[in-house]
Residue frames relative to the residue before (quaternion, step in Angstrom):
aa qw qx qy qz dx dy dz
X 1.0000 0.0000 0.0000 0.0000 0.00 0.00 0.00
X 0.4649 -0.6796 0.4946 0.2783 3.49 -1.32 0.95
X 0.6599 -0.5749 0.3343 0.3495 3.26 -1.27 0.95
X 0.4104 0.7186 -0.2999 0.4746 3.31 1.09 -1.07
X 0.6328 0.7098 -0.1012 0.2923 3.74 0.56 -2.20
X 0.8418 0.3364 0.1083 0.4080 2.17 0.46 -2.11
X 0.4885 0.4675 -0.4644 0.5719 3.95 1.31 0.02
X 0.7517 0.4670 -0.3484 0.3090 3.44 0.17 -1.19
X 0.5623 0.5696 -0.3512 0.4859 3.63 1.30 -0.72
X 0.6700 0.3822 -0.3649 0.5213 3.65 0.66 -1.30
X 0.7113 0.4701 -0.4035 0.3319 3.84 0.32 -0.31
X 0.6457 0.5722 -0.2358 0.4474 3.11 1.40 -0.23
X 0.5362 0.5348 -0.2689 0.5952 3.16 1.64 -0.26
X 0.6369 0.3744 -0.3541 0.5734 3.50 0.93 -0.86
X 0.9177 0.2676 -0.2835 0.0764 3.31 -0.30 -0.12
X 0.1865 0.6565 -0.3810 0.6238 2.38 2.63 0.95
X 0.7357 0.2564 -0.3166 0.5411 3.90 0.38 -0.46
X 0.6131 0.5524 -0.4297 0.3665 3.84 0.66 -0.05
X 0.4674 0.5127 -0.2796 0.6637 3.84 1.61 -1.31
X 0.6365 0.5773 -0.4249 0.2849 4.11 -0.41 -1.06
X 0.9027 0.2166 -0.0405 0.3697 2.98 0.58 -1.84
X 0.2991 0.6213 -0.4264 0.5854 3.51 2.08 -0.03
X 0.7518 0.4946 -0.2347 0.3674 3.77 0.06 -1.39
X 0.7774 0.4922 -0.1524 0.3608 3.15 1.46 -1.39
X 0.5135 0.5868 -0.2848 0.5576 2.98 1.63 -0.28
X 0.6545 0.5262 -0.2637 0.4746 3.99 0.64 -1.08
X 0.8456 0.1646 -0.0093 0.5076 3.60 0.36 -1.38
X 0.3704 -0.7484 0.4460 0.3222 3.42 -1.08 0.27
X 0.3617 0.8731 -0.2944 0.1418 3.51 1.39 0.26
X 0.4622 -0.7236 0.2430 0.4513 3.69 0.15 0.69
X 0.6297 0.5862 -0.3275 0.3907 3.90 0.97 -1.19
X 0.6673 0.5884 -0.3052 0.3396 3.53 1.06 0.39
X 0.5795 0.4113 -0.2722 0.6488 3.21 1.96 -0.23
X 0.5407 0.5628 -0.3596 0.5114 3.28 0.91 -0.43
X 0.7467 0.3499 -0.3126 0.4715 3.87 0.80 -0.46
X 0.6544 0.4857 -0.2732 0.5111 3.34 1.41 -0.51
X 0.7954 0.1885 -0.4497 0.3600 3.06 1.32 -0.08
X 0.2242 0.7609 -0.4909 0.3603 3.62 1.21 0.66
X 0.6941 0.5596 -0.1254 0.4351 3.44 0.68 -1.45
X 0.5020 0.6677 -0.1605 0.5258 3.42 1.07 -1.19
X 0.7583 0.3806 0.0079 0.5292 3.59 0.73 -1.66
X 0.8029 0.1179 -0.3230 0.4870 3.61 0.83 -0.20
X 0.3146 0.6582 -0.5819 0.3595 3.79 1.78 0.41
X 0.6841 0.3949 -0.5057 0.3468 4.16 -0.23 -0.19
X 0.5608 0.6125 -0.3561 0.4284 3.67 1.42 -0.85
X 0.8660 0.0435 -0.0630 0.4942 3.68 0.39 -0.37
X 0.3915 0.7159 -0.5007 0.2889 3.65 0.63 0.92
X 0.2811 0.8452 -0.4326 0.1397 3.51 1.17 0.00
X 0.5882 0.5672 -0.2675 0.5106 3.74 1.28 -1.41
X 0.7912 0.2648 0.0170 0.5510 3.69 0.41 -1.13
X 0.4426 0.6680 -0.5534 0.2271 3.75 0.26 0.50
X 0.6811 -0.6099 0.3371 0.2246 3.40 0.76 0.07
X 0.5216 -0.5340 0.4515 0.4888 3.86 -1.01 -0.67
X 0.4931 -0.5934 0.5755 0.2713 3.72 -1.29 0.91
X 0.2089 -0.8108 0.5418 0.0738 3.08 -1.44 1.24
X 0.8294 0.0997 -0.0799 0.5439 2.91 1.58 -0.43
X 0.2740 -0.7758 0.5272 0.2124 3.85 -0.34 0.68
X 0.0445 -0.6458 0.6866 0.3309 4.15 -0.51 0.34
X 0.6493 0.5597 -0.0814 0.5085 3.09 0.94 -2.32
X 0.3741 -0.4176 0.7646 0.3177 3.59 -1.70 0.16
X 0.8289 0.1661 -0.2128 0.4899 3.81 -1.58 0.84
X 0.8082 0.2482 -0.2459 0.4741 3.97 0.68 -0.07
X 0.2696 -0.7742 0.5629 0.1051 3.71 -0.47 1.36
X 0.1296 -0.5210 0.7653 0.3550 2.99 -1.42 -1.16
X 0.2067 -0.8377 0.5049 0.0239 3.26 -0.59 1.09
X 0.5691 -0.5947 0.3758 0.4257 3.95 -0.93 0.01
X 0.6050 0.4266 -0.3969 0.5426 3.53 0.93 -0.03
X 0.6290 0.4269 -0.4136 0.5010 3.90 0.45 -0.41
X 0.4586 0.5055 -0.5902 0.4312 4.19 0.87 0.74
X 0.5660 0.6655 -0.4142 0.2554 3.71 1.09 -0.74
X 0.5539 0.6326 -0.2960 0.4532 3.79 1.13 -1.09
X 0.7761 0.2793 -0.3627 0.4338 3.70 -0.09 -1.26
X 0.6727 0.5774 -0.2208 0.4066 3.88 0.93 -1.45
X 0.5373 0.5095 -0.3213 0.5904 3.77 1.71 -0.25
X 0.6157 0.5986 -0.3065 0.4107 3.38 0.64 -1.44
X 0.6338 0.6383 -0.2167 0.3794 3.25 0.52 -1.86
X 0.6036 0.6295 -0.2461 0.4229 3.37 0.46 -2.00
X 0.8501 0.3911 -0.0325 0.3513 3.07 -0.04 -1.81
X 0.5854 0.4296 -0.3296 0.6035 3.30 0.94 -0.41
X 0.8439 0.0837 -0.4390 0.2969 3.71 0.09 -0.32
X 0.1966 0.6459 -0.6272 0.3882 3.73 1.52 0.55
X 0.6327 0.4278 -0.4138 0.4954 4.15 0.11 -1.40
X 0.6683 0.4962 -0.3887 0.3951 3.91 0.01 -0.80
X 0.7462 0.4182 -0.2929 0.4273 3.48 0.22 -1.22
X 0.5276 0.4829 -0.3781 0.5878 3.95 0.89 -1.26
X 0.7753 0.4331 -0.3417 0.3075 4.01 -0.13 -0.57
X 0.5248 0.5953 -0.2225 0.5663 3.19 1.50 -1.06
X 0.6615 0.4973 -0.2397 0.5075 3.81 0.46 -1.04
X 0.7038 0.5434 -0.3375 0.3089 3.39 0.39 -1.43
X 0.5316 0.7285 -0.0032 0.4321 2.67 1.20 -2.03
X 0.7418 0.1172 -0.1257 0.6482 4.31 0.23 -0.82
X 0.4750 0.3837 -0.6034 0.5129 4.28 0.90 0.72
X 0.7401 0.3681 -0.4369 0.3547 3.99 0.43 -0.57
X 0.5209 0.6586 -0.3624 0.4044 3.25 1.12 -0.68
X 0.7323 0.4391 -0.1682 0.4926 3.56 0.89 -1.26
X 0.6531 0.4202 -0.0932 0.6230 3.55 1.07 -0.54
X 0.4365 0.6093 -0.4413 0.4934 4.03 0.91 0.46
X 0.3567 -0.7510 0.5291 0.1695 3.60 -0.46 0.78
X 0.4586 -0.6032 0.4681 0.4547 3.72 -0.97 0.37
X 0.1689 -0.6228 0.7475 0.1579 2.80 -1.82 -0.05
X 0.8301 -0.2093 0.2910 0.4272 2.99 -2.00 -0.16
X 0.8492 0.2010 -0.2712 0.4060 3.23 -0.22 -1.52
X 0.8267 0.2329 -0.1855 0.4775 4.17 0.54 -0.19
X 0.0190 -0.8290 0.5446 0.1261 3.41 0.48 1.37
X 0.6065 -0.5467 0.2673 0.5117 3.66 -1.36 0.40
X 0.6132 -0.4377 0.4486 0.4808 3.59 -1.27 -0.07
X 0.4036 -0.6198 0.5537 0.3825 3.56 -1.63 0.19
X 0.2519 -0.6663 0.6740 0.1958 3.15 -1.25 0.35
X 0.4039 -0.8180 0.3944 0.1101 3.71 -0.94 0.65
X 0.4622 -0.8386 0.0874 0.2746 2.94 0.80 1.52
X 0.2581 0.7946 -0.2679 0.4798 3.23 2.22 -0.01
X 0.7330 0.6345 -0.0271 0.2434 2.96 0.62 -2.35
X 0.6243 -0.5923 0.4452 0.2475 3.48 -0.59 0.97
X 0.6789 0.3293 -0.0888 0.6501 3.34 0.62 -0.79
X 0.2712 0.7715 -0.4729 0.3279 3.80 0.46 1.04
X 0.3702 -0.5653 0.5742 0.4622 3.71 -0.52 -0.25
X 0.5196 -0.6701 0.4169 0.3273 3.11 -1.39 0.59
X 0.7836 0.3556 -0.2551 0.4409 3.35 -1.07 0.23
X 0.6000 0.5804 -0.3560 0.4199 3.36 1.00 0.44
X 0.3619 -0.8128 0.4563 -0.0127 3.07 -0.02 1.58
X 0.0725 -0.7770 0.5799 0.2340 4.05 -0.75 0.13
């Protein structure tokens, strides 16, 4: 890939994982970890231009570099942003499931704080 290529890609990755987790943090909508965590996943593919100083050396010629911290700490993000939006979704259907036969709803006592409105005893 041309150098040229290859900024515009790494910017495009950054600012796919910058919109994700801004987005992911405001709304509870799923296509927003999913971009943050898309981005995340192709930020090691094309950070080369902008990776930063090496912190650590295992290998002679292979670092670990301060921009390659973005992937796991993106990943992460995004994966539990997908958890929480499921979790949530999940206890609105639960809450919002009509009775049925076998589990009618509970009574509420018409007294009771938790009454329907306008229902008077």
């Amino acid at each position: 890939m041309s150098g040229v290529a290859l900024i515009v890609s790494a910017g495009m990755a950054a600012a796919a994982m910058v919109i994700g987790g801004v987005a992911l943090v405001r709304s509870g909508r799923r296509r927003w970890p999913l971009l943050l965590l898309l981005g995340s996943l192709v930020w090691p593919l094309v950070n080369g231009p902008l990776e930063g100083p090496v912190l650590w050396v295992p290998i002679p010629g292979h670092g670990l570099t301060v921009s390659d911290l973005l992937t796991p700490f993106g990943a992460l993000a995004a994966v539990s942003g997908l958890r929480r939006i499921s979790r949530r979704r999940r206890a609105e259907q639960l809450s919002a499931a009509p009775a049925t036969a076998d589990a009618p709803a509970p009574a509420v006592p018409s007294g009771h704080r938790n009454a329907a409105p306008g229902i008077r005893p």
